[in-house]
Residue, then its C-alpha position, 0 to 999 in steps of 0.5 A: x715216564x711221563x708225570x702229571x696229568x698224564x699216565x705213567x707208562x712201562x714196557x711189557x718187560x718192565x710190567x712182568x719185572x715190577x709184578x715179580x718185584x711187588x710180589x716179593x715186596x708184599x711178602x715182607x714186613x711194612x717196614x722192611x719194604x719200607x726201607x727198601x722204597x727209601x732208597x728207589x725213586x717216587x715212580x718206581x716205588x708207584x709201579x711196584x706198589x701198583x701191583x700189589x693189593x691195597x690192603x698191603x699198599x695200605x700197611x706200607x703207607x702207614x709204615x710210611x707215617x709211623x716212620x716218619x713220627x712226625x717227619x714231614x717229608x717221610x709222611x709228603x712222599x706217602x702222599x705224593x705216592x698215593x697221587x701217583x697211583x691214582x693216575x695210573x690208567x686202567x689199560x696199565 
């Protein structure tokens, strides 16, 4: 995985195991999955959360912020996620 300016890429295999993650993912409750994102790394997280639709992305971030309750590394990492999304390319 390449971070930056660059795109983060994933083999064909990794692609089907993260969309069968995501979909589990978007069946649980924003803060479960919540949980579960706490203990993976920002990239992988960034993967997952790729595949899912943006209206649930939407409510795990904003988990992401009541959680924190003002925790300002909980609320940075639901930037720093958001950043990551937005350099995936479309050909991903």
């Amino acid at each position: 995985i390449v971070q930056g300016t660059q795109s983060l890429r994933d083999g064909k295999w990794e692609k089907k195991n993260l969309k069968t993650l995501a979909d589990t993912y978007s069946n649980l409750d924003p803060v479960a999955a919540v949980s579960i994102f706490n203990e993976l790394d920002d990239s992988t997280v960034a993967k997952i959360m790729r595949s899912m639709k943006p209206d649930i992305v939407g409510d795990i971030l904003q988990e992401m912020t009541v959680q924190g309750g003002g925790n300002e590394s909980l609320i940075k990492r639901a930037a720093r996620l958001s950043d990551l999304l937005r350099l995936f390319t479309e050909d991903e």
